[in-house]
Each structure stands twice: as structure tokens, then as C-alpha cells.
C-alpha angles and dihedrals in degrees: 000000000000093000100053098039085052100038089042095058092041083087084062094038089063101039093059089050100056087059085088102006128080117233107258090028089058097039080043095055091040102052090037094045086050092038093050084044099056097035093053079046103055092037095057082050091054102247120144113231112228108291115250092262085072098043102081089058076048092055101045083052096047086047094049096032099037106020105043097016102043091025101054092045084058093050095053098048082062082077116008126049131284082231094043091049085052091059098045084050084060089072103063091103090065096064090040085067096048087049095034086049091045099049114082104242090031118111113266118239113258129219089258093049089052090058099047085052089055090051095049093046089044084056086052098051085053088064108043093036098079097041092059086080091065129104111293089248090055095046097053095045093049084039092051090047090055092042091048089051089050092050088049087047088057101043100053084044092060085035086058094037099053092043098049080061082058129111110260109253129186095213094078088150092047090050085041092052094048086047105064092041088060094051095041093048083052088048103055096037082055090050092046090054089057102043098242089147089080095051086043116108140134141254127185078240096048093044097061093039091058094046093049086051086051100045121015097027091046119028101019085043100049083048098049086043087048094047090044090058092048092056096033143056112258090242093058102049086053097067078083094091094058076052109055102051092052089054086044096054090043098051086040093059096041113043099027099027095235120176117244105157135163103300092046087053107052073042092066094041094057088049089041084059099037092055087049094050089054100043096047089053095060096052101047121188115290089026106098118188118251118255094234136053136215116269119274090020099109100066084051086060089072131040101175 
């Protein structure tokens, strides 16, 4: 419950944001302020962070899973909705298949993969046809938002995939840790190239939006998900990802008035099938998950 109640209002949390804070300063302060918070943490309990040796695998994590996951999720709530983006997150599984098929040792896409892709991408084309017709501003702005959310899909699904090749640790906080600090440290050079520091103040609203992001959305929301795997099995927790989009939409709708209305829904359906196709396809009956995942996987499970 807590993942997806958190996970699922992360897509408002940034929205509102957004509001004072330009995109990769605000992704930046937010990955550095959670980073700093669990690092500080982990050091007053004793526990040693990942040698140097370790920290360039981190970076290029932080890079794929932050930067262009989280980043790219940021850029496209400047001009499509926190609910909408939900949704198009929802089809990260889609392009895990296509790296995860392309990569040697990686499962090939079945038949019935390859139909639930076509579903899911059929939902997405509902939603982008009729916006074409707009003014040429609008539709690149709308264009540019569903573009942004595919780059951050495939970008989470090369982060996963490369750290599920990586060697098992037990120091999955102190990795954690590294790795938002990676991304955060990206986030903020980026901003600083493109003069964001100028465009950046603060609102009460936009405050509190940014430290629950910090706080509550990264660091509360990565424990509960770790606990929860600890607890579940693997195949469970991630029903979370039917979940957060649903919360999303509804926040979205309630508290910014934003519009979802009958096509985006059958939309979100299509892509919702699709998703379960594909997921049920590569865990087929007699295989269960395993409990555990590989370090530095968690934070991969969730790009907003």
C-alpha cells in the first residue's frame, strides 16, 4: 500500500513543482537532497558506501535510471499531464522486452509478447492521433511530452537490464545512495548548461512539493519497495504499476483539474493489457520470481 500510494502521487509531486522550478534543476535538488539524506544516514549507522572501484557502474546507472528515466519523465509533465505520463510509464515493459530480446543471453520475445506490444502501442497511437490536428506550438509541445516519456522508458529498461548483469551486493542502500547522487549531480550540471539557475524560485507550494519528492517519494518510497520484496513475491509488488497510474489520474483530476476523459481512457486500458500480456509471457506457469532482486535494481523500478 505504501508503494503504490507514494509512487503513485510522485507524478503530482512533480507537476506542482514544476509550477517554480525548471525541469533538471528540480530532478537535480531533488536526487542530490535524497542522495545526501540516505548517505548521511547509512554513514551515522556505520555502514561503509560502495568503494571507488564500484562508482563508475553507479554513474552509468544513475545516468540511464535518473537522468534519462527520471529526467525525461520531468521534461514531459512541462506539457502533458502528471495522469497521462502515468500511463506512458506504463509502457516501460514494452521496451524491456525489445532490450532484453536484443541482448544475447536476454529472453526472446514470444508470439504472444509480440501481440501484447502491438495492443499497448495501439493504446498509445489513440492517444497521440487526434492531437496531431492541433496548432503547430501545441503539437509539438504534446509531441515532445510523449517523446520525452519513451526516452525515460528506455532509459529505465537499459538501466534494469544492465543491473540485473551485475554481481549480487549486499549493500543495495549504499549503491542506492551513490546512485542518486549520480543522477542528481547529472541533473543539475545539465540544468546549469542550460541556464536554468536564473528561471529557479520557490513557492510555499513548490517547497513542499520538492521535499516530499526528496524525502517521502525517494528515499520512503525505495524502503517500503525493498521491505515489500522482502516480504512478497516479486510478481505481487509489481502490481504496483496497474496501481500508480490509476492514483495518478485521479489526483491529477482532482486536485489539478486535469482533463482524462473517454479516449484516454480506453487508451489506458489498451496499454494496461497490453503490459499484462507481456508480463505474464515472461513468467510463464511452474517459474516463480525470485524474492530478491539484483543491487541497484529497486531504484530502476520506479522513474517519477
Amino acid at each position: 500500500m505504501a508503494v503504490c500510494l507514494i509512487w503513485g502521487t510522485t507524478y503530482l509531486g512533480i507537476r506542482i513543482s514544476l509550477e517554480s522550478m525548471p525541469p533538471f534543476l528540480m530532478g537535480g535538488l531533488r536526487w542530490s537532497i535524497a542522495g545526501s539524506l540516505l548517505a548521511l544516514y547509512l554513514r551515522a549507522r556505520g555502514t561503509a558506501l560502495p568503494p571507488p572501484s564500484r562508482w563508475p557502474s553507479i554513474a552509468l546507472l544513475g545516468f540511464l535510471l535518473l537522468g534519462l528515466g527520471n529526467g525525461g519523465v520531468v521534461i514531459a509533465e512541462q506539457w502533458i499531464t502528471s495522469g497521462l505520463t502515468a500511463v506512458l510509464v506504463a509502457t516501460s515493459p514494452f521496451w524491456m522486452a525489445f532490450v532484453e530480446g536484443s541482448m544475447k543471453d536476454g529472453e526472446r520475445l514470444r508470439p504472444a509478447g509480440v501481440i501484447g506490444l502491438l495492443i499497448g502501442f495501439s493504446g498509445i497511437l489513440l492517444l497521440v492521433w487526434p492531437d496531431l490536428t492541433l496548432e503547430p506550438a501545441g503539437q509539438r509541445g504534446f509531441l515532445g511530452g510523449i517523446i520525452a516519456v519513451q526516452v525515460a522508458c528506455v532509459g529505465w529498461s537499459l538501466g534494469s537490464s544492465y543491473s540485473r548483469r551485475q554481481k549480487r551486493s549486499e549493500n543495495v542502500l549504499g549503491t542506492t545512495a551513490l546512485q542518486m547522487l549520480a543522477g542528481g549531480i547529472m541533473m543539475t550540471a545539465a540544468g546549469t548548461v542550460r541556464g536554468e539557475w536564473s528561471d529557479l524560485f520557490f513557492t510555499p507550494r513548490t517547497a513542499w512539493a520538492l521535499g516530499y519528492l526528496s524525502t517521502i517519494g525517494a528515499v520512503g518510497g525505495f524502503v517500503a519497495y525493498t521491505y515489500a520484496l522482502r516480504h512478497l513475491s516479486v510478481s505481487f509488488v509489481s502490481l504496483y504499476a496497474y496501481i500508480n497510474p490509476v492514483i495518478a489520474v485521479a489526483l491529477g483530476v482532482l486536485l489539478l483539474n486535469e482533463p482524462f476523459d473517454s479516449r484516454m481512457a480506453t487508451a489506458a486500458a489498451l496499454v494496461f493489457a497490453g503490459v499484462a500480456i507481456v508480463r505474464w509471457r515472461s513468467h510463464p506457469a511452474g517459474i516463480t520470481p525470485a524474492p530478491l532482486e539484483r543491487p541497484m535494481e529497486s531504484t530502476s523500478k520506479q522513474i517519477a
